[in-house]
N, C-alpha and C positions, 0 to 999 in steps of 0.2 A: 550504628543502625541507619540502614536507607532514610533517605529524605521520603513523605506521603508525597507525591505530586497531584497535584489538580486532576491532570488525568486518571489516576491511578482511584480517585475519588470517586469521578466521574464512572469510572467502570464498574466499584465495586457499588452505585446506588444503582446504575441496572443490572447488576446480578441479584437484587434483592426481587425484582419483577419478572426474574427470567421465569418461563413456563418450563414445567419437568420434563421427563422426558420422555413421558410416555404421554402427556398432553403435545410434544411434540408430533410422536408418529402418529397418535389420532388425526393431527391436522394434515398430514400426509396421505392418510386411509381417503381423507376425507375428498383432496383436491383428485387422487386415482375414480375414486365415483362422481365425482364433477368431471372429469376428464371422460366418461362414457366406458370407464372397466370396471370390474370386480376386483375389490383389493383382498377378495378373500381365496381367490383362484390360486395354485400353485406355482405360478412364476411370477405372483406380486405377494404374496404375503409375506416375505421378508423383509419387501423395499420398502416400508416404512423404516426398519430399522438401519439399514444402507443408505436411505438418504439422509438421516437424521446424522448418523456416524459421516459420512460425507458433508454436511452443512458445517459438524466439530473442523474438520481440516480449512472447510473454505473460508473459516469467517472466523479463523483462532486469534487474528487481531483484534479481537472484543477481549479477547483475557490477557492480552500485552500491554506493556507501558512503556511508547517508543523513551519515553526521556530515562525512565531506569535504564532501558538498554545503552542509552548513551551515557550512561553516569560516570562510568571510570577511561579517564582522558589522561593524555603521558606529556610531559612538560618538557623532558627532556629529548628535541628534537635537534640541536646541535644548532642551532640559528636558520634551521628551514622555513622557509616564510611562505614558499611556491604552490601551484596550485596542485591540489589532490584530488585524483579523479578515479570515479568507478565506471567505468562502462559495459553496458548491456546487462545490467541485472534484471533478471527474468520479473517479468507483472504478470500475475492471473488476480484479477480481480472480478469484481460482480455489481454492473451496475444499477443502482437503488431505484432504479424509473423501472425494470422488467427483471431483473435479478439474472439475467442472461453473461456470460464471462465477458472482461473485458481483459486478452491477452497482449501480450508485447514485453518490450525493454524500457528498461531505466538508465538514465546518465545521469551520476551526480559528482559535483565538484565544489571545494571547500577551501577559503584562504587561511590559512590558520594563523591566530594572531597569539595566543601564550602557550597552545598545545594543540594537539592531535588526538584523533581517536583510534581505536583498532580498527580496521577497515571491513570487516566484520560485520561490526556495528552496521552502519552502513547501511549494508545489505538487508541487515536484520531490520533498520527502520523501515526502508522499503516495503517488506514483506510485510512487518506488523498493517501498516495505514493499507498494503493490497489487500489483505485478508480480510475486508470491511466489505459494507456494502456504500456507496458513495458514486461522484460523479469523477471523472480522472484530472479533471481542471481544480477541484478540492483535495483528490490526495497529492498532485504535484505542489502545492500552494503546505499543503500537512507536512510534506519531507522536508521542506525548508524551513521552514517554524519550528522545525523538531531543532534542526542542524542551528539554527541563530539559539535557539534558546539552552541547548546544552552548552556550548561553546562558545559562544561569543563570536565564532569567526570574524573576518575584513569582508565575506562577503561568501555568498553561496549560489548555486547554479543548478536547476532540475532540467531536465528535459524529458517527458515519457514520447512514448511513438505508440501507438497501440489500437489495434482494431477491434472492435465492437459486434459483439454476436448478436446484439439488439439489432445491426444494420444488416450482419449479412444474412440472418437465419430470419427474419420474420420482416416487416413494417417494407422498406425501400429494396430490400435484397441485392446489398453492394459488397460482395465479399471481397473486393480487393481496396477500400477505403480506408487510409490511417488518420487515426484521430493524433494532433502533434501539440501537445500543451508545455512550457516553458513558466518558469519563476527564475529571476535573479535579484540579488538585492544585495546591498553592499558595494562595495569595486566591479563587482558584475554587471552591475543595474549602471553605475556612472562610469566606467572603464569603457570603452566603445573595442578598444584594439583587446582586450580580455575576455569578453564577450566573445568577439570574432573568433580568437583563439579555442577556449569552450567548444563553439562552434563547427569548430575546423575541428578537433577531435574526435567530435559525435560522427562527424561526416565519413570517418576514418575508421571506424570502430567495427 
């Protein structure tokens, strides 16, 4: 039987408060007539239910458990010790100050000390902590706590790249400004020349 994880805890006490779902598309109706429309006209009276079904896709990290997803690790890696790296895995995220997307790529790299993960994995923790609502300086900081605590690795590496529709669709209006957040820790964090390398990778990707 799976291990319960803290997160996994953490999830299922706000599913105890989640509101229905039809208290959902009410609050949908509601913000269409704060917004200056009728939600009962013929090309809004469905999108209550379109964006409720829409919010299930963007925000499915609330019913994920990155550490389950990292649970099953392969021991048997022939004495590979080197760095493992994913690059550009796709970010749509949403952030928590305006709910507005926050798009880009992911770079993550992992020194593996008694095993490896499927590379999968991976991706799939990316996705879970994107699927949230948050700032992207906390989900890069979230995929490396995911990666130390499933594994143990010698050391791990984020780097997101990612532009913010809060900047370019409303408040300053900079469509071409990337937001660039990094976490290392391990031989990444004290390594200077592995670091660099990391580096030179993304640069390359």
């Amino acid at each position: 039987m799976d291990a319960v994880t803290p997160e996994a805890v953490r999830l299922a006490g706000a599913a105890n408060t989640r509101p229905t779902r039809e208290e959902a598309e009410e609050a949908v109706r509601t913000l269409i007539s704060w917004a200056g429309d009728d939600p009962a006209r013929e090309g809004l009276i469905d999108t209550p239910k379109r964006v409720v079904k829409a919010w299930e896709e963007w925000f499915s990290g609330y019913q994920a458990d990155p550490l389950q997803a990292l649970g099953r690790t392969f021991e048997d890696v022939q004495g590979y010790d080197d760095m493992v790296m994913l690059t550009n895995i796709d970010v749509e995220s949403h952030c928590e100050h305006h709910l507005a997307p926050i798009l880009g790529v992911a770079h993550v790299a992992y020194l593996p000390q008694n095993s490896v993960v499927g590379i999968s994995k991976i991706a799939r923790v990316v996705e879970i902590f994107s699927k949230r609502m948050q700032t992207q300086e906390t989900m890069t900081a979230q995929i490396a706590d995911a990666l130390n605590e499933a594994m143990s690795p010698r050391g791990v590496a984020v780097l997101i790249d990612a532009k913010h529709q809060c900047m370019t669709t409303r408040g300053v209006h900079h469509p071409n400004v990337s937001t660039i957040t990094t976490t290392f820790t391990g031989e990444f964090k004290t390594d200077a020349a592995l670091k660099d390398r990391f580096m030179r990778l993304v640069e390359r990707a």
